[in-house]
C-alpha angles and dihedrals in degrees: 000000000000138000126206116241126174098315106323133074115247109211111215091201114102100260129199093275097098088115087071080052098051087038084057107046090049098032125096107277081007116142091265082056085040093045100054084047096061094041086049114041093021113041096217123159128262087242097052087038093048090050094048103055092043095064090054086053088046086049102048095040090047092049099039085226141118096256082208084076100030109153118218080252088066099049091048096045079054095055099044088050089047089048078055095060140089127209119206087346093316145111106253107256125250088235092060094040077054090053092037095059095042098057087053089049081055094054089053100046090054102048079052097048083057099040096252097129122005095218133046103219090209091065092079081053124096105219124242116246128233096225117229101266126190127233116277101202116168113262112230087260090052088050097051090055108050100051083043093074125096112262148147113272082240094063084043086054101055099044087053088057091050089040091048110028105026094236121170117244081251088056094046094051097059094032102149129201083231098066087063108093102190088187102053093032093238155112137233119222135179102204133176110326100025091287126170120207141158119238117197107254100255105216093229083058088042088061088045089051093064088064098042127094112263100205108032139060099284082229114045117187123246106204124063098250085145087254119113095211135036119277119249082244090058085056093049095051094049095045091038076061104058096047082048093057097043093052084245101143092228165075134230092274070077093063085047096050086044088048086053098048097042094063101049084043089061095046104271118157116255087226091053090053098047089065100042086058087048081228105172088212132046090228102059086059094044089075093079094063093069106127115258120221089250093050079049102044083050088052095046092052089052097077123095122244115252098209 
């Protein structure tokens, strides 16, 4: 696959440029450099570290060029091949062309902080915007028919931890026997940012529990991809598959938006759910409250006839 940027092709298959890659992560203001620092300085966490150093590699292998010296040509040409590409049969999200260019303006602002370039090419760039989206929690049909389909108790593992305790597919994938406390009735989750938190122990999870490892990661990988335990990636493509097979539009972000609305629909506080969520900001979690058309068919027949 290829996408047109000013005037050349940009090939989105891995070429032979990886030495620029190896040159860069070693090298003086290379990513390794880039990396300690924001572990450092920052305090970011691994996860976010390790994303955002992959997508300069991405960039610099894509492009065939030092991201050190990326034009504003360059980082539009990547954007314009990554618009072109489809992720597990579907368009890239705003929202991710959005992340996407933010982790590379990150690289930039940081070669010019140390002195390692004097401009940032993204910032003659007018920033793609992650449009406002909905909730997209599953109706009670969709529901039905998703846990109807034939699966591994693994897969149905993972999407009741999605359904009842609102986990990421990254959380999912390390879960751990170890995070269920049966005698506080918790568990135990290391979110975005490196956060720890306690969950309540949903009693559906309490029963899985019974028949999960104790001591052990609950989804051990199979392949020796030098994890001992699946990549988010890995849950997102399982669970991507149910809801493919049971003609649900979908993947398990939607049990965790279902996990969200059901529990304001039922009266939860939004404060409540903020933190259940582990979201850092109110407002992320505010979207949620957006009315449903059912919320809005029960207000409408509320109203009295005139005549």
């Amino acid at each position: 696959m290829t996408g047109l940027g000013h005037g050349r092709i940009v090939s989105l298959n891995r070429g032979p440029v990886a030495p620029i890659v190896m040159i860069m992560d070693r090298s003086h203001g290379g990513i390794e450099e880039w990396a300690r620092w924001q572990h450092g300085a920052e305090g970011l966490s691994p996860r976010t570290v390790q994303e955002r150093c992959n997508r300069v590699r991405e960039f610099a292998e894509l492009l065939g060029v030092d991201p050190r010296h990326a034009t504003t040509e360059d980082v539009l040409d990547y954007l314009t091949a990554v618009r072109a590409r489809a992720r597990w049969g579907q368009p890239i999200k705003a929202s991710s062309i959005a992340t996407y260019y933010g982790q590379l303006r990150a690289w930039f602002a940081w070669l010019v902080m140390n002195g390692y370039r004097d401009d940032d090419p993204t910032g003659k760039i007018k920033g793609p915007k992650a449009r406002r989206t909905k909730p997209k929690p599953l109706s009670p049909a969709e529901k039905i028919a998703v846990y109807s389909v034939r699966m591994h108790a693994r897969t149905r593992a993972m999407m009741l931890l999605a359904n009842y305790e609102g986990l990421r597919a990254h959380e999912i994938a390390k879960f751990h026997g170890r995070q269920v406390n049966r005698v506080a009735g918790t568990i135990q989750v290391r979110g975005k940012g490196d956060v720890e938190c306690d969950l309540p122990l949903h009693p559906v999870i309490a029963e899985l529990a019974e028949r999960m490892p104790v001591d052990a990661y609950w989804f051990p990988s199979t392949r020796a991809s030098g994890h001992d335990h699946v990549t988010g990636n890995s849950v997102s493509i399982i669970i991507g598959d149910v809801f493919r097979r049971a003609g649900v539009p979908g993947s398990v972000h939607r049990l965790r938006h279902t996990f969200a609305t059901e529990l304001l629909a039922r009266g939860a506080n939004l404060r409540v759910v903020q933190e259940l969520l582990r979201h850092a900001r109110l407002s992320t979690t505010e979207v949620y409250t957006l009315v449903s058309l059912e919320q809005m068919t029960d207000a409408i027949a509320m109203l009295s006839r005139a005549a």
